[in-house]
N, C-alpha and C positions, 0 to 999 in steps of 0.2 A: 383191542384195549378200549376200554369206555372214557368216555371222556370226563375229567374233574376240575373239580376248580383248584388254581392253583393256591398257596398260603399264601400268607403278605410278606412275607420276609423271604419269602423265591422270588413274588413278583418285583419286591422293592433292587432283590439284586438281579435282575433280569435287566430290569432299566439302566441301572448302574451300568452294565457293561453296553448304555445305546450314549451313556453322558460321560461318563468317566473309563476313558480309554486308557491312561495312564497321570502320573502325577501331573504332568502341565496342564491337562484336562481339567483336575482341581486348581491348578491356581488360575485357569482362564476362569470358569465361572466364578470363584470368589473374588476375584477381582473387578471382574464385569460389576457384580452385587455392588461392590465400595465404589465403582465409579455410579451408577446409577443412584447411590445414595446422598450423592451430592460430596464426594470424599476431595479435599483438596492435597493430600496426605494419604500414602498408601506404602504400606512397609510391607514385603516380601519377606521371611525368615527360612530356609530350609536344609533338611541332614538327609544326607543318604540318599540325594536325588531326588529329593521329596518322597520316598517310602517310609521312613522314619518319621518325618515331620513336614507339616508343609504349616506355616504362621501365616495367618496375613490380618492386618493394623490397619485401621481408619477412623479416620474425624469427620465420618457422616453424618446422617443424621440420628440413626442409633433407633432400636425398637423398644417395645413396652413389650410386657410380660404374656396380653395376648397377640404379638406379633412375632414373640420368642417363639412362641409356643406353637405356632401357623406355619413355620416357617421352615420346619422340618418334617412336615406334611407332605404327601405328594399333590401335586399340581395345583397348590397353592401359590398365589403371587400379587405380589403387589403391584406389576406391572402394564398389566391393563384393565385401564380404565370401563372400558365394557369386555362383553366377547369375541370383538370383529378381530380377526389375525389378518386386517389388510391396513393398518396403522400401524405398523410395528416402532416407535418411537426410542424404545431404551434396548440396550442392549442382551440381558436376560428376563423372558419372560414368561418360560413351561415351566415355572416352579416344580421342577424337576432336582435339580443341583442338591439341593442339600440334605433331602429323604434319601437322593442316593447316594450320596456320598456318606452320611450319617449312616445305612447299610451296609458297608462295605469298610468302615474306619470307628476309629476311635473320635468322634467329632467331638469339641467344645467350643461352643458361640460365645461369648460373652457382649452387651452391648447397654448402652447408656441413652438416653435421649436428653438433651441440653437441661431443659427442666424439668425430669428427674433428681429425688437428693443420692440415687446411688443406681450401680447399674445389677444388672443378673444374668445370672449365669445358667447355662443349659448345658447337658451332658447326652449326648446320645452315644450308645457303645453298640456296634452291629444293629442296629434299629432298632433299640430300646431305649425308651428317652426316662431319662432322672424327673425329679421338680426340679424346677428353677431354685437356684439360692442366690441371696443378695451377694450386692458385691462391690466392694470401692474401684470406679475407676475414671477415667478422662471420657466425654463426650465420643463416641462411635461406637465400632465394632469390633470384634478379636476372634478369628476363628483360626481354632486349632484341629487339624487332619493329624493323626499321629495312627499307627502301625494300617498303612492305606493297603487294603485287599490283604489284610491278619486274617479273616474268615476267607479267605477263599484264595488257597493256596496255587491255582492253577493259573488263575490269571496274575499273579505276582510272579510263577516259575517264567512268564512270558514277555516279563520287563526286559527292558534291556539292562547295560550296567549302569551303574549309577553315575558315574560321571558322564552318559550319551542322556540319562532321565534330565541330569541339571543343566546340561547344554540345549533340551527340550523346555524348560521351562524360562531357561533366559531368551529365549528367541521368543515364546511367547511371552513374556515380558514387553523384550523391546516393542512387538508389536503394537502394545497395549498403551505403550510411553507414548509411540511415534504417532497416534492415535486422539490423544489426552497432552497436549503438551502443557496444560492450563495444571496438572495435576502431578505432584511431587513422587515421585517413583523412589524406593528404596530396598534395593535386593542384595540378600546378604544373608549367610549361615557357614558352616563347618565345611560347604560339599563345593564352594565357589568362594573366587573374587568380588568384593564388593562394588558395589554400580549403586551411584547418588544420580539422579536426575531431574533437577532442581525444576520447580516449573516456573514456566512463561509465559509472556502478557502482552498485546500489542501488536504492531504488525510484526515485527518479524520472529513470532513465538513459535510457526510450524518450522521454520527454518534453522532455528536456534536447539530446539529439540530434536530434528533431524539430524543436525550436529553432535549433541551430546551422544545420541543411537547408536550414526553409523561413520560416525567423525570430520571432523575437523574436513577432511580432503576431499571428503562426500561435495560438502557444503562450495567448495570454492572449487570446483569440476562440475557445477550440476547451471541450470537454468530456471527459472518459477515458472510455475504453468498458473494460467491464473484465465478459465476460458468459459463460457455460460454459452450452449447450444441443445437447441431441441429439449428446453426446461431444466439441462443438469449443469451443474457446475460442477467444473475442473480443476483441480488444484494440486499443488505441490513442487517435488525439485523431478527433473528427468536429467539425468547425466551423461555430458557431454561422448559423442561416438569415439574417444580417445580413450574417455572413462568405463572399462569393462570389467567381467569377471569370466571365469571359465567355464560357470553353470549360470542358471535363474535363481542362485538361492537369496542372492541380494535384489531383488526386486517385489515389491511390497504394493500390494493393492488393498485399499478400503473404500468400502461402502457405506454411506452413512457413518463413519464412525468405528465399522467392524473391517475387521482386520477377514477379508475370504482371499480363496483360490477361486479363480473364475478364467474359463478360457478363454471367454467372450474377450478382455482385458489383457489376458495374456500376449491373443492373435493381434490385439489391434497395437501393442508396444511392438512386438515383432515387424509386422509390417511396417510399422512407422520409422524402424531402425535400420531396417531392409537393407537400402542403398547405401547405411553408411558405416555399417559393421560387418566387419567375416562373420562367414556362417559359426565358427565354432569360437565366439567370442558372444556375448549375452551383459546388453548393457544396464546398469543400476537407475532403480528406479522409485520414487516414493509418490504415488497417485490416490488423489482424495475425492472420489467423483459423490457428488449430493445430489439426492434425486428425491422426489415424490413417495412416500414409502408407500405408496398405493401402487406404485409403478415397479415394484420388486417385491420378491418372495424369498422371507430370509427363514421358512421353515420348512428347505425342502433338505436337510441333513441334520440328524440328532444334536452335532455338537456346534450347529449353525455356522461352518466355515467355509458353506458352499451356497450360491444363492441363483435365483433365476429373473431374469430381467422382462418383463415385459413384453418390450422395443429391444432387444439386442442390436438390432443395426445402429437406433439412434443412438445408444450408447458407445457402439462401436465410432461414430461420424464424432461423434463429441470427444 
């Protein structure tokens, strides 16, 4: 068979399926967007597991008609400042997200910037974008996901059910809360219980929003970490060898800010717990390590939830 170029609307959902693995997949990057936008306010909306609908609300900074319009491009972004990927600063930056997703959905952006007198609206339907039309609304952004993988039936037949989708997207939520604790978190639709996450200020804001996450009992069983070695800083609660679970699925690593899996992190909780936990007991944890972003590599997995460190050992010692 000879070889050809593919179309733009194969290639746009090709991508799709390296960003958008299932619904939380879209609320992790639109959310990522509203925090990098400076959001202090971020409303969650979702039906049907987020196959139906996924909403998401902010009071960022909001774009203009040629950043509307850019923005559902592929590999467009406003996130870096030049070309080097060894500064990696905010947390979405392959301006990938919403070509793909606008690919594979019914997508509508709506957004405002403060000194605009109104905001606009964009339509992309399977990756065919509308004009912009005006629009009255409050300073940010509004992006609606509605019938997610409607063209392409095979990867929706592979969802799970929809109530395992919404228990995927609160978990990514909390991540994202426990993350941002400066930034009001609001999740809520037809497919779940509602979750407010009021944000916090001051010293004890990572600790207060660890609370509202993973609760009250988290908070008064854990200890702060609070430790600077070999350039990175340490931070968070580690819960006391009393305080366990059955699995790892309560123990929570960020990097810079991102919420990854990383073994390097996982080994060094392990060991540390070693002597004072049973083997088949797995203690709670919430660890914030800050590093050099020259000193990590956060583009070695499509949906960035996996990264590669430098110095593993030093980060292991610290």
């Amino acid at each position: 068979m000879p070889i050809r170029q593919l179309p733009e609307d194969l290639i746009n959902r090709i991508a799709a399926g390296e960003v958008v693995e299932r619904p939380a997949s879209v609320v992790k990057e639109l959310v990522e967007n509203a925090i990098d936008a400076g959001a202090s306010r971020i409303a969650i909306t979702t039906a049907g597991g987020g196959q139906s609908l996924i909403r998401i609300e902010d009071d960022g900074v909001g774009m203009d008609e040629a950043d509307l319009l850019l923005s559902v491009e592929r590999h467009a972004t406003s996130k870096l400042a030049d070309d080097g990927l060894d500064d990696i600063r905010t947390l979405g930056f392959r301006g990938e997200a919403l070509a793909s997703i606008g690919s594979v959905a019914e997508l509508t952006i709506s957004s405002r910037r403060a000194e605009d007198a109104s905001g606009l609206r964009l339509a992309v339907r399977h990756g065919i974008k509308a004009r912009p039309v005006p629009l009255a609304m409050n300073r940010g952004t509004i992006v609606e996901v509605r019938e997610l993988f409607g063209n392409v039936p095979a990867r929706r037949k592979f969802l799970k059910s929809e109530r395992a989708e919404a228990a995927a997207i609160t978990d990514t939520v909390k991540r994202l809360a426990m993350a941002n604790p400066g930034v009001q978190f609001v999740l809520d639709g037809a497919d779940r219980t509602a979750s407010n996450w009021p944000g916090h200020a001051g010293e004890g804001a990572l600790r207060a929003r660890l609370g509202d996450v993973l609760g009250a009992d988290f908070g008064e069983n854990a200890v702060p970490l609070a430790t600077i070695r070999h350039g990175m800083v340490v931070t968070g609660l580690a819960g006391l060898p009393t305080y366990t679970r059955a699995n790892s699925l309560s123990q929570y690593f960020f990097v810079n800010g991102r919420s990854v899996r990383d073994k390097v992190l996982v080994g060094a909780i392990r060991a540390a717990y070693a002597d004072f936990v049973f083997r088949d007991r797995f203690p709670v944890v919430a660890i914030f390590v800050a590093v050099d972003p020259a000193d990590v590599d956060v583009n070695v997995h499509p949906a960035k939830a996996e990264l590669r460190f430098r110095d593993a050992g030093a980060v292991r010692g610290a």
